[in-house]
C-alpha positions in Angstrom: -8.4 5.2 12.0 -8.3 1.6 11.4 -6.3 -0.8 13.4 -4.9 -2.5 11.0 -3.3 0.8 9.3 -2.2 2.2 12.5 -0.3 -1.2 13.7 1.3 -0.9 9.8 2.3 2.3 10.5 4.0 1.8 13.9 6.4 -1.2 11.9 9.0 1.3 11.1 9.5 3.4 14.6 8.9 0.1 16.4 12.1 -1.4 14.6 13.9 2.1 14.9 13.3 1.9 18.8 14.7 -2.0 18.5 17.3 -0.7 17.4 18.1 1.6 19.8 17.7 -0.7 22.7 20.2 -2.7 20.9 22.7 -0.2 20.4 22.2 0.6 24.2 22.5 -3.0 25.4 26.0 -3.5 22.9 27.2 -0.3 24.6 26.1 -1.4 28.0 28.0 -5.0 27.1 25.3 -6.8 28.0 23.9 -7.9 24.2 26.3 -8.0 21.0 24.9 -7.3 17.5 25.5 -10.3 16.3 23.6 -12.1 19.5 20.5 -9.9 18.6 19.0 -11.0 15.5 16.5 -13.2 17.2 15.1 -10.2 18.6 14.2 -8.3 15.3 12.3 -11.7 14.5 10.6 -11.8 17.4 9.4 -8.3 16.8 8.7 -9.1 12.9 6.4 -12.2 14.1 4.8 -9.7 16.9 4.0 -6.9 14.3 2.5 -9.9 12.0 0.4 -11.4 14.3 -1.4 -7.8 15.4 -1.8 -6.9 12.1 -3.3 -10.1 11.5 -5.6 -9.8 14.3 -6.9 -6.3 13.3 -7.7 -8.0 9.9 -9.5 -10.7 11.4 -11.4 -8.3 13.7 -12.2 -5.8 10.9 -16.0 -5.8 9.8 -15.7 -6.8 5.9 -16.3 -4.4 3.1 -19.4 -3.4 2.0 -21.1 -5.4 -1.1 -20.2 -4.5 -4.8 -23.0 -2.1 -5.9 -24.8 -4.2 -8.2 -27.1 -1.7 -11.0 -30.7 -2.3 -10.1 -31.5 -0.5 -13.7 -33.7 -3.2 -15.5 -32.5 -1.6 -19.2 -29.5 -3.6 -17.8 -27.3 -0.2 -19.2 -23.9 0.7 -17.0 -24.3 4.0 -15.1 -20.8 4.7 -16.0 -20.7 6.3 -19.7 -19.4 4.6 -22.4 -16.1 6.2 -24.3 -17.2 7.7 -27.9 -14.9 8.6 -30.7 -15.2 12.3 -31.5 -17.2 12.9 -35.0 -14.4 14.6 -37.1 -11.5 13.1 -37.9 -8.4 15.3 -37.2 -6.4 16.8 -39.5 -2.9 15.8 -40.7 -0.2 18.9 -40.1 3.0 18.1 -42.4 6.2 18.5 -40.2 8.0 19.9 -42.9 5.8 22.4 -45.1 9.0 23.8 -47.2 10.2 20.6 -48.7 9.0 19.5 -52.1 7.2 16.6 -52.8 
């Protein structure tokens, strides 16, 4: 799996499990809610920086496949209208014209 998805990933239960520890530290009197905002930031900038990292560390995507065809033609094939034309159905065949 790559890094950088994994450490994505682990944003949410690593917030949820912040939570927690604050809920047991306001319970525990030791840490109020409203002391403990610094600490979500801390963990935002934490979470930035390791995702950054993984970036940084993460070889870089393979070229754009050029087509090497010298008629210079796409491989992908082009959309082409169908030959007939369709055919008109009146939405109201009873009423007179």
């Amino acid at each position: 799996m790559d890094t950088w998805l994994l450490i994505r990933r682990l944003r949410g239960p690593a917030f949820l499990i912040m939570v927690g520890i604050t809920a047991l530290l306001n319970q525990w009197d030791v840490l109020s809610f409203s002391r403990s905002w610094p600490l979500y930031l801390i963990l935002a900038g934490v979470i930035g920086l390791a995702e950054r990292a993984a970036l940084a560390a993460a070889p870089p995507p393979p070229p754009y496949p050029f087509s090497s065809s010298p008629s210079g033609y796409s491989i992908v094939p082009a959309y082409t209208a169908p030959e007939s034309t369709p055919t008109v159905v009146d939405p109201d065949p009873g009423r007179r014209r």
